[in-house]
C-alpha positions in Angstrom: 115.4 112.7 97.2 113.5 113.5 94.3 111.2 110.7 93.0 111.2 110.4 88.8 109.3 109.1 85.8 110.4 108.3 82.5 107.5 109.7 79.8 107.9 110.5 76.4 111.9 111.1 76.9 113.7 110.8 73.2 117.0 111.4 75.1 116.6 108.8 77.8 115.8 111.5 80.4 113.6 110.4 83.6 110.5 112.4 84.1 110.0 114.1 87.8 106.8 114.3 89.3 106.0 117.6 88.5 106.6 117.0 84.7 104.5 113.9 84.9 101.4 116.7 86.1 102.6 119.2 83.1 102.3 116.1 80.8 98.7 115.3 82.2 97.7 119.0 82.2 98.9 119.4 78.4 97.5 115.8 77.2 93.9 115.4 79.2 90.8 117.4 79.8 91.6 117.8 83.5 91.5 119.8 86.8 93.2 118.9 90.1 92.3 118.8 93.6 94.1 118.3 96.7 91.1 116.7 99.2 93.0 115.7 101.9 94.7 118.7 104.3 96.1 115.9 106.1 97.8 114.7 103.0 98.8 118.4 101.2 101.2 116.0 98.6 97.9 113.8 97.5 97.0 115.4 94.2 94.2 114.2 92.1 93.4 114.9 88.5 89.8 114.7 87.6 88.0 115.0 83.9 86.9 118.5 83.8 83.0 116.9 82.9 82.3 114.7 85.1 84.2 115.2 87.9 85.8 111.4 88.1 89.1 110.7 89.2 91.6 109.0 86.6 94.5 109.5 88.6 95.9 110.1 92.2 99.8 111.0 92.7 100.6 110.2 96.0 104.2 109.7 98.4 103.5 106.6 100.7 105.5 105.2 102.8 107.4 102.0 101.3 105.7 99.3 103.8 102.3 100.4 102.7 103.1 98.8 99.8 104.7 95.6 100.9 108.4 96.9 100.5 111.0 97.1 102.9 111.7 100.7 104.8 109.4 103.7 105.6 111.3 106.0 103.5 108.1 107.3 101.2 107.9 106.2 97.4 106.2 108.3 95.1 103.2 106.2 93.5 100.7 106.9 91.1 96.6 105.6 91.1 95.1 104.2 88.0 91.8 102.9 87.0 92.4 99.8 85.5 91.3 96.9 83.5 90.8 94.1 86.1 91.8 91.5 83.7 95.1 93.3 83.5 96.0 94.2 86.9 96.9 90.8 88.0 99.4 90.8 85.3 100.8 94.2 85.9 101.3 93.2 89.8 103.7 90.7 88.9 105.7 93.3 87.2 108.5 95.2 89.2 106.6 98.8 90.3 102.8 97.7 90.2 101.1 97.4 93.6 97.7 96.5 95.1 96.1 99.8 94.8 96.4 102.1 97.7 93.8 104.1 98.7 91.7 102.8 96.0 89.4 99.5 95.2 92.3 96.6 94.2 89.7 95.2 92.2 89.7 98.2 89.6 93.1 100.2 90.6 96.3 99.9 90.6 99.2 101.4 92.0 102.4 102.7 90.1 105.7 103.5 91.4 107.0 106.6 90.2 111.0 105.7 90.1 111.4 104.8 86.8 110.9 101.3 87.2 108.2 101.2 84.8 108.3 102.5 81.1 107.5 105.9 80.2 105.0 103.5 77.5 103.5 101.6 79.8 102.6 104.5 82.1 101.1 106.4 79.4 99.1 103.6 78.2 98.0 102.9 81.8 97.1 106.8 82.2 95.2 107.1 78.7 92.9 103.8 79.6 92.4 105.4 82.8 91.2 108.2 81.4 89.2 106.7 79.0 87.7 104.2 81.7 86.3 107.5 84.0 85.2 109.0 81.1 81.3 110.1 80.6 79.3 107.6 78.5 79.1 110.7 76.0 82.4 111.1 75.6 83.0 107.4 75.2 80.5 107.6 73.1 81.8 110.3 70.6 85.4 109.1 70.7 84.0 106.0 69.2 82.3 107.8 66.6 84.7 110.1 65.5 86.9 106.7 64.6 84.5 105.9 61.3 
């Protein structure tokens, strides 16, 4: 069962998972990792400065996350606002963060129940959010 995204689809086309790490490749400042041998399907993506995690692509089983079933669900790790995540969880596809502090993560489902938008908002202010103070910094002056 192959486990799909929609992001930045003109046609209406839902994004697989591997597309979805082509898109963060081509769009961010990143490297990946795979930490856990346990877990060879946990992938994170890291800025390529400063070594922080904005996003962990993950296949948990369903009733880690609350759901019904063990089949595994495909999920995506954000840093997030914490004034938005209480929001978002009330939204189909947004989960208590797994792996991750709930206070400051959230947890996407990659089955294309949330919008390709939403998802790349919720990547970009993850990004931004693990960024150095430097770069932060500069990406606020280059704006004047």
């Amino acid at each position: 069962m192959e486990t799909k995204i929609e992001i930045g689809s003109c046609r209406g086309e839902v994004m697989k998972r591997a597309e979805l790490e082509s898109f963060i490749m081509e769009t961010y400042n990143a490297e990946t990792d795979y930490p856990w041998l346990k877990y060879p399907n946990y992938e994170v993506f890291r800025h390529c400065n400063n070594r922080k995690w904005f996003a962990l692509i993950m296949d948990v089983p369903k009733n880690k996350l609350g759901l019904q079933g063990e089949e595994m669900l495909e999920v995506v790790d954000f840093k997030c606002d914490p004034i938005l995540i209480g929001t978002l969880r009330e939204e189909p596809g947004f989960f208590p963060a797994y792996h991750m502090s709930k206070d400051s993560w959230i947890t996407v489902a990659l089955d294309g129940s949330v919008s390709d938008d939403k998802t790349k908002m919720l990547l970009d202010m993850s990004y931004e959010a693990t960024a150095s103070k430097t770069h932060k910094k500069n990406a606020d002056n280059s704006s004047l």
